[in-house]
N, C-alpha and C positions, 0 to 999 in steps of 0.2 A: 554276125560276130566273127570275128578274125582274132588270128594268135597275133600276139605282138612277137615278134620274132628281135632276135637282135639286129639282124639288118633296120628295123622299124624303128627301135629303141634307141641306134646311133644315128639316127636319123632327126629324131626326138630333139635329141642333145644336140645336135649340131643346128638345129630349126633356133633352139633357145638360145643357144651361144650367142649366133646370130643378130638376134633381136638383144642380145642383152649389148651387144658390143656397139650396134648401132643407137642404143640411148646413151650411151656410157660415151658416145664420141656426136652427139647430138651437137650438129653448130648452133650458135647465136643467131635466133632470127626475131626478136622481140623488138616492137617497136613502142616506145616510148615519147609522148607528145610533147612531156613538162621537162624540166629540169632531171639531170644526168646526175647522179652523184657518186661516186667510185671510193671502194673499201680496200685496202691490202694490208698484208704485212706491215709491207716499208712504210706505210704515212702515218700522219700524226692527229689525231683529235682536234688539234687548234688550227689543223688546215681546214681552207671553206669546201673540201670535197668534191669540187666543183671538175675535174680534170684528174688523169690518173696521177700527174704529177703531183699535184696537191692533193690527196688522198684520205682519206681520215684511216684507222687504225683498226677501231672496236664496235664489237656489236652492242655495247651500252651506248655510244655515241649514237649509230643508227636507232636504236630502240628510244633514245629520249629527245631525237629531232622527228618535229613537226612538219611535216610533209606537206604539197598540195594534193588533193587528184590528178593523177596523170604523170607525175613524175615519177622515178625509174632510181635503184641502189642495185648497182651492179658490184660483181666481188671477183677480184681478180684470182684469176685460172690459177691451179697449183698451189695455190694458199691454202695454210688451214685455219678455221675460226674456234672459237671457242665459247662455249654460254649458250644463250637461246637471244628470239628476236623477237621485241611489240611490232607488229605491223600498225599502219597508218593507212586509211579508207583510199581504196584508186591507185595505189604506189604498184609498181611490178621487182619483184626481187631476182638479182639476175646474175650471171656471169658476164665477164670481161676477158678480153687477152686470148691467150692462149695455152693450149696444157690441158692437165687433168680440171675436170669440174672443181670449184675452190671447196673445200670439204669443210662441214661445219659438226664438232664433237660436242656434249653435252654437259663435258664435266670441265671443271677448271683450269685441271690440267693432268695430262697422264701422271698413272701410279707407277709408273717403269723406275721407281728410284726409293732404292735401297735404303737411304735415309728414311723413309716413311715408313716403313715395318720392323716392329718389335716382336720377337720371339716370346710368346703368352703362357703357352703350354709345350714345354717340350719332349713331353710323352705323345703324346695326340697331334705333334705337329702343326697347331693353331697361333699363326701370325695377326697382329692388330694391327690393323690401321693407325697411326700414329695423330692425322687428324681426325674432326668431326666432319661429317658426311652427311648428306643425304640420303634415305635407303636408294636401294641400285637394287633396279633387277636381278643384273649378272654381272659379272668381269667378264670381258671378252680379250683372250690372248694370242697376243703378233697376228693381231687381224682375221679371226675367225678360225686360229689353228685347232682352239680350246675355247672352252668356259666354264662357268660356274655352274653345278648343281644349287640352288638356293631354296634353302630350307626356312620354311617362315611357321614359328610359331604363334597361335592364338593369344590372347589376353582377355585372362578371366578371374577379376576377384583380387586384382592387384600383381597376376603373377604371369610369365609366360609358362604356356603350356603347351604339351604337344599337340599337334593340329587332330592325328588320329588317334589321341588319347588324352582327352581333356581331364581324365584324373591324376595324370603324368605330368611332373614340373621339367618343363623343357631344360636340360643338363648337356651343355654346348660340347663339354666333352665324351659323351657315350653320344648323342645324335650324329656330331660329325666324322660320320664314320668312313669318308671316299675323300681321294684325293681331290681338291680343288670346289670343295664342300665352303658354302657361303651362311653368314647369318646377322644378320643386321639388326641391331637393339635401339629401339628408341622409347623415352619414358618422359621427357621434357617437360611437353604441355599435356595437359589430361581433358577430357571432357567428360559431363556428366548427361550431354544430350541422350535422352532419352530413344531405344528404337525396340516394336514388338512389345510392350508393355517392360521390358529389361530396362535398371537404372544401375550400373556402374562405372564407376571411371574408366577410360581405356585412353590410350594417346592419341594426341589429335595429330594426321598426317598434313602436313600440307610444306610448304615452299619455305619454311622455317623451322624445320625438324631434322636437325643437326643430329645425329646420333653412333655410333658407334660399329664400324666393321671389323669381324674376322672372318678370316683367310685359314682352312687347310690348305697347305702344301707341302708333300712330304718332300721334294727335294731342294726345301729350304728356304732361304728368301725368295718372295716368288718376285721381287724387281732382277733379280739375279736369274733365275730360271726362266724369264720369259724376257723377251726386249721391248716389248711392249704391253700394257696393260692400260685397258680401256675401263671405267665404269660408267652403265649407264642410271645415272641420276634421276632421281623425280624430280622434274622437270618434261614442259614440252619447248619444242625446239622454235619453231615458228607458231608467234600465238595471234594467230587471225581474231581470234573474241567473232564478233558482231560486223566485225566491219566488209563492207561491200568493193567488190570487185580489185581485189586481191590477187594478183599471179606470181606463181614463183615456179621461175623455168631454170632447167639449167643445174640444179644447188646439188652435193650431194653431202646426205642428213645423214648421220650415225651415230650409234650410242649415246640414247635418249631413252630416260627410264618411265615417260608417259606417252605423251604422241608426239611424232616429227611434226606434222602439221594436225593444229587443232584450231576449230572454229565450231561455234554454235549461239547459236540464241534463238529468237522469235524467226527469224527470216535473215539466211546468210546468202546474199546475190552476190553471182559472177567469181566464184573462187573459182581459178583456173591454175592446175597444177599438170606442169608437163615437164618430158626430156630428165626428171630427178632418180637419182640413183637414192635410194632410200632401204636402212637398212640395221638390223638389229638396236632393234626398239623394244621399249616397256618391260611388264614385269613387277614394276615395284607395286608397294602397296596401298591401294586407295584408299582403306579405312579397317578399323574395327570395329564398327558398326552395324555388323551384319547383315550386310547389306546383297549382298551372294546368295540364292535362292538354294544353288545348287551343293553349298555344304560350309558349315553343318546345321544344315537345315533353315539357316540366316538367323543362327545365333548370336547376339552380343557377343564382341569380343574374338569374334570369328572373322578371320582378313577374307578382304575380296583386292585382287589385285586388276593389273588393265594396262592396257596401251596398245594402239595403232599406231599405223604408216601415218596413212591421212584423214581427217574423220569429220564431220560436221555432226554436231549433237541438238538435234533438234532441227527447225526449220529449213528452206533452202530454196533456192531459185537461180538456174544456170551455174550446175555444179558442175566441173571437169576435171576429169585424171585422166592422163594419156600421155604414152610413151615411154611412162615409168615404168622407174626395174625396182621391185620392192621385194624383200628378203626376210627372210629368220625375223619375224616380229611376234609377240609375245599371242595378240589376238590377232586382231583382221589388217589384213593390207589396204584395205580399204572400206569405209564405211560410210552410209548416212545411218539415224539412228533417234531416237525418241521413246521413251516417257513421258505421256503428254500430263499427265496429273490433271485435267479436268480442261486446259488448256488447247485452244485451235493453232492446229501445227499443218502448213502446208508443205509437199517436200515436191519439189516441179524439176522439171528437164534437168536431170542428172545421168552425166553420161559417164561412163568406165569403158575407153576404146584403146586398145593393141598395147595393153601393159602387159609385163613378167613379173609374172607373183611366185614366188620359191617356198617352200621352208615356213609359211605362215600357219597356223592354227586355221584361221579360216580367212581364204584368199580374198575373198570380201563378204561382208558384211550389213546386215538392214537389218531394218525392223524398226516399226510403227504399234506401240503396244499404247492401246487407247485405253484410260481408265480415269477416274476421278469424273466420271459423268461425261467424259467428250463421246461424242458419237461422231463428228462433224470431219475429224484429219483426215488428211489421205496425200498419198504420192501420184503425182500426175508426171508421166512422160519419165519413162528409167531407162536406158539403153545398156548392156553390156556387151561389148563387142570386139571380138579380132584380139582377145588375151590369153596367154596362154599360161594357165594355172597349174603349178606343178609341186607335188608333195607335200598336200596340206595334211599336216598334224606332225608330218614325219620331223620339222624344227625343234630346238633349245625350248617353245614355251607350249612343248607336249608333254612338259615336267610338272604339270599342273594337276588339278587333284579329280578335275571334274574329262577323263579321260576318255569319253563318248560324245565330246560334242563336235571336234572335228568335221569340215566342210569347205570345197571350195567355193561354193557361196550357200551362205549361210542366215535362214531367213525368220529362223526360231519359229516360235507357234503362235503368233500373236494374231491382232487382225489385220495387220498388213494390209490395211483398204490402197489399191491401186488401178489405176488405166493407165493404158499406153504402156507395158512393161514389156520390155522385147530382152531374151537373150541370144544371141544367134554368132554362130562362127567364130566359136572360142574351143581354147582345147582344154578338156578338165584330163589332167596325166598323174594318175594316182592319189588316193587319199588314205589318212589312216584309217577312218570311218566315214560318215558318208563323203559321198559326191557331191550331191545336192539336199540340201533343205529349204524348198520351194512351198512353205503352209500359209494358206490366209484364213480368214472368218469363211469366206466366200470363194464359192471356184474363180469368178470371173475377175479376181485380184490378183491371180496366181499369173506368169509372165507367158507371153507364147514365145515358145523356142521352135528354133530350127538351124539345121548344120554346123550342130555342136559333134565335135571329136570325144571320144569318152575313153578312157585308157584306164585298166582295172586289173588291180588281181584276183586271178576267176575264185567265187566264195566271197569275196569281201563285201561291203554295201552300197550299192548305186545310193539309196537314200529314199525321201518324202516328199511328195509333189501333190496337191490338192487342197479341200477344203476341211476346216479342224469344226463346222459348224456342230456338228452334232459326237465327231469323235474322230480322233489322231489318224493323219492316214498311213497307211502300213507304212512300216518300211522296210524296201524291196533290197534282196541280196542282189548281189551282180556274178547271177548263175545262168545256167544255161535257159532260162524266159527274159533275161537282160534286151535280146532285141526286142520282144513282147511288150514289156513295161516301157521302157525307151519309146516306144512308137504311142503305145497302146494309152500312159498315165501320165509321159512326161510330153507326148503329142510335140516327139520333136521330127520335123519331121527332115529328111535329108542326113541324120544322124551318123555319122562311122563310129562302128565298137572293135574295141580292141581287148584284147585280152592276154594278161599275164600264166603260167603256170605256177 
């Protein structure tokens, strides 16, 4: 074990800059066999797309043309798009031109305009959103200077309530008590579905749940105090569904209130995600359903929120991320992932090589949790390699409630049946909690590592590495037996430790 000294630590930073600068300036080297089609700015929807001159406009026009396999939607450099995108089976989504990556935002359009806030409360300083909205995560302002605290109350019984005091009727004006304090109300559509033997109505989330934002800001309008202002929306950005052999190089995703990229079903082949700047994601809320294990207790009417970078949920075969720079996202920068509910889920050659994950909850993300009678799933062939993972927990969606799960990869306690899981020659550089959480049913599931970097503040927690067959395995501080456990439980072998004071 070695100190980290700050010669080390501006070594760190200048390693990450690096790589973050070389995906951020990543050329165009996609080749595409079918048909070219080109988005900008400048063009127009009733053009045939065909040539940048003729150009089409919007990402609803891409989203509701019918593609073959093998054809190519390139988006011109320096542009910025708006909404989310249906992808079509075989297509590649790409840049053109030249310039910054064309930037694709989540919401309709910025909130940077004074016209849309009305002053609500003017003791409490609580601004309204003037239209209806979809919940948002957070406001993200002039580009990551600021953001949102968001406060999410429970729904219980017909009423919002506070999250840490369900006998308390959530009161917008005593909660929001910090500047730039968020609260998002929706009551629209109800459901009476049934979860945990619990039956009462609570609001049904989903891609048509319009509902109502305010804004603390004590010095005022905040289109006026900020020159820009971002929401990120539920919504995901690119929505891969089921469909096979999907690449998207090049793009960079921001302020998206579910996932930048989301795919899943029985078996998603050949998604391949490279060279994306990806970055302040999720957040918003996936239900009150109770569906959150971790609080309160997965009571009805109790939110569980969500959002990644990139995620596939459920099956897979020739999965890739590389080269990406992935940022401040609510959970994982990157995930596969599964409830198989009785269901056989294969999850195969999935590889995570030489990305920069920042500021994520947990830098990536698994887990294979077999129930409903499956015995049968399993992940074959995982690589994680050449990434350098840095300040998991320390982002915007460590504002969460469940404050001990933090991890730069993160593998929960489930049975995680796996072969071929290799992690090797990655740098983990500080976590708020652990470092690793590597648990399966079986040891021989758990990944073999070797010449991983480990960067820690001495006391803090390396993490969990082993088999949960019989009982949880410890979890190790990152103290002075740090090289011990390292060698000894996590059998990495070629390992460098560093350490903070």
């Amino acid at each position: 074990m070695i100190r980290a000294t700050e010669k080390f630590l501006k070594e760190l930073d200048v390693l990450s800059e690096k790589r973050r600068e070389e995906i951020r300036n990543a050329e165009d080297q996609t080749e595409i066999r079918g048909t070219v089609y080109y988005v900008s700015n400048a063009g127009n929807d009733k053009n045939d797309g065909k040539t940048p001159e003729t150009a089409w406009q919007t990402l609803t026009k891409v989203s509701e043309t019918d593609f073959a396999a093998g054809d190519g939607v390139l988006f011109r450099r320096g542009d910025l798009f708006r909404g989310f995108i249906k992808t079509r089976p075989g297509v590649t989504y790409a840049a053109y031109g030249k310039g910054d990556k064309p930037k694709f935002y989540g919401w309709d359009h910025s909130l940077a305009d004074p016209t849309l806030w009305e002053l609500c409360d003017t003791e409490h300083h609580i601004w309204k959103l003037k239209e209806l909205i979809l919940d948002c995560g957070t406001l993200v302002f002039n580009d990551g200077e600021a953001h949102c605290r968001k406060l999410i109350p429970s729904y219980i019984h017909g009423r919002f309530v506070c999250r840490n005091d369900e006998d308390r009727v959530f009161d917008m004006s005593r909660e929001m008590d910090r500047d730039l304090d968020l609260v998002c109300f929706y009551e629209g559509n109800m459901t009476d579905r049934p979860t945990k033997g619990e039956c009462f109505p609570v609001p049904v989330m989903d891609s048509q749940s319009y509902g109502t934002l305010f804004l603390r800001c004590d010095r005022g309008n905040p289109a006026e105090v900020f020159q820009s202002i971002e929401a990120l929306p539920r919504r995901s950005m690119i929505q891969v569904g089921s469909n096979a052999n999907v690449t998207v190089d090049n793009l960079c995703l921001k302020y998206i209130g579910i996932h930048a990229i989301a795919a899943g079903g029985s078996c998603v082949k050949g998604l391949h995600v490279s060279n994306c700047e990806i970055g302040w994601v999720g957040g918003t809320v996936q239900s009150y359903l109770g569906l959150d294990p971790n609080y309160p207790q997965g009571r009805r009417g109790s939110v569980t929120r969500y959002g990644n970078g990139v995620e596939i949920y459920g099956g897979c075969d020739d999965y890739v991320v590389s080269n990406c720079y992935l940022y401040q996202i609510y959970d994982a920068g990157i995930t596969h992932q599964v409830t198989t509910n009785g269901k056989l889920f294969e999850m195969k050659n999935i590889r995570y090589l030489n990305n920069l994950v920042e500021y994520c909850v947990y830098s990536i993300e698994y887990f294979l949790e077999k129930n409903g009678g499956d015995t049968e799933s399993y992940i074959d062939g995982c690589e994680m390699s050449g990434n350098i993972l840095r300040f998991s927990g320390y982002g915007w969606g460590q504002q969460r409630h469940n404050t001990y799960t933090p991890a730069h990869i993160k593998g929960w306690s489930y049975e995680n049946t796996a072969r071929n899981y290799s992690i090797h020659d990655n740098i983990f550089d500080r976590a708020a909690y652990r470092m690793v959480h590597l648990v399966a049913k079986e040891a021989e599931s758990c990944p073999v590592m070797h010449h991983n970097t480990y960067v820690q503040k001495f006391g803090q927690t390396l993490g969990q590495y082993g088999a949960n067959a019989t009982a949880e395995p410890y979890n190790f501080s990152f103290d002075e037996r740090v090289n011990e456990r390292i060698e000894g439980v996590l059998h990495d072998s070629g390992a460098e430790i560093y350490y903070l004071d």
